[in-house]
Phi, psi and omega in degrees: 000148208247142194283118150306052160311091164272078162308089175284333182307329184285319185281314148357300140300306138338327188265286191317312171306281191301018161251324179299332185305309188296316185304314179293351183259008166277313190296337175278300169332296176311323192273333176285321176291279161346321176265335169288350182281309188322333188269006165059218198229054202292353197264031169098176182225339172306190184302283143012278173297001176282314197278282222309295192306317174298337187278294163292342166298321166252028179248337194274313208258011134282304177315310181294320188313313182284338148342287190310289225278350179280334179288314198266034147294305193283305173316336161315303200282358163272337167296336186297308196307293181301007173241352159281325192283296179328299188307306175308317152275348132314291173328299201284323168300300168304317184279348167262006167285329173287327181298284206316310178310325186307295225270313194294310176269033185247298176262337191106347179216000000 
């Protein structure tokens, strides 16, 4: 079995990139509403612009959903990280706190 090496500080890190990540893809998201709202309903009320606008409205409100939901993926998955980091220094903390009590009561100190 291959010896297990955790660095919480890297997943720490790791968890921060992927938190600045999901705020740029909200601000991109945001800024992706805001310029298609800017364009108003250029395709018309004819037959033709009637069907584009129906088609269209909801690939522009599928596209933002999958936007929401992939941004609040990755945060999940930075929260995870940092909490994978914690739970890995609690471990490591508990177990040398248990060796010491071991040792104190072994040699007396």
């Amino acid at each position: 079995m291959r010896p297990l090496d955790v660095d919480p500080g890297s997943l720490r890190s790791a968890a921060a990139v992927l938190a600045e990540a999901v705020d740029a893809l909200d601000q991109l998201a945001v800024d992706f509403e805001t310029r298609l709202a800017g364009l108003g309903e250029p395709w018309g009320t004819d037959e033709i612009g009637s069907l584009i606008g129906r088609c269209y409205l909801p690939a522009v409100d599928a596209a933002v959903a999958c936007l929401d939901a992939n941004a609040a993926e990755l945060d999940r998955y930075g929260e995870n990280l940092a909490r994978m980091a914690d739970s890995y220094d609690q471990t490591d903390d508990s177990g040398r706190l248990g060796f010491d009590a071991l040792q104190q009561r072994l040699t007396g100190y």
